[in-house]
N, C-alpha and C positions, 0 to 999 in steps of 0.2 A: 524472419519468422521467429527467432529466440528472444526477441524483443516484443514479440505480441503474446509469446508464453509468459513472459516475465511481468505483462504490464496487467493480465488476467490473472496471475497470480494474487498481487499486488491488491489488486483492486476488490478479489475475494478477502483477501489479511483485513482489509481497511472495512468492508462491511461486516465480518465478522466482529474486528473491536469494536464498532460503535453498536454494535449490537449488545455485548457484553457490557460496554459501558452502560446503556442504555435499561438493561436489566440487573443492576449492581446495585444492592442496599446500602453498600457500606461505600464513602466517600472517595476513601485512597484505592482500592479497589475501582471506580468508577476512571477516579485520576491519572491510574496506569494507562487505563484503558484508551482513553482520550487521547495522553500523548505518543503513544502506540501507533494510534491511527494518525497522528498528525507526522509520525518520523516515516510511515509509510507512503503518505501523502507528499512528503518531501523527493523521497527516492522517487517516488512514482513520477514525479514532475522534471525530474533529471534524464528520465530514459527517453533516447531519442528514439522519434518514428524512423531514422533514416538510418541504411546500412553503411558501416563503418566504412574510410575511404578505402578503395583499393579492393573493395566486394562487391560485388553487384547482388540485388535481389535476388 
């Protein structure tokens, strides 16, 4: 279950930067923004669906 809070998390951070990116006049501002969502995008791809050994759902 702390794997599907964390992946909802994740996944609201990653729509809010490209949103911000997406509404940013100024370049490096825009820039932050992008790799923000691509480092979130990373973690997010790291988290497993399955519960760690030796736990059960």
């Amino acid at each position: 279950m702390a794997g599907s809070g964390r992946r909802a998390f994740l996944t609201r951070r990653i729509d809010r930067c490209y949103l911000i990116a997406a509404g940013a006049r100024v370049p490096e501002k825009r820039q932050v923004h992008l790799e923000l969502a691509r480092r979130y995008r990373k973690i997010l791809g790291g988290i497993s669906d399955h519960a760690p050994s030796g736990q059960a759902r």
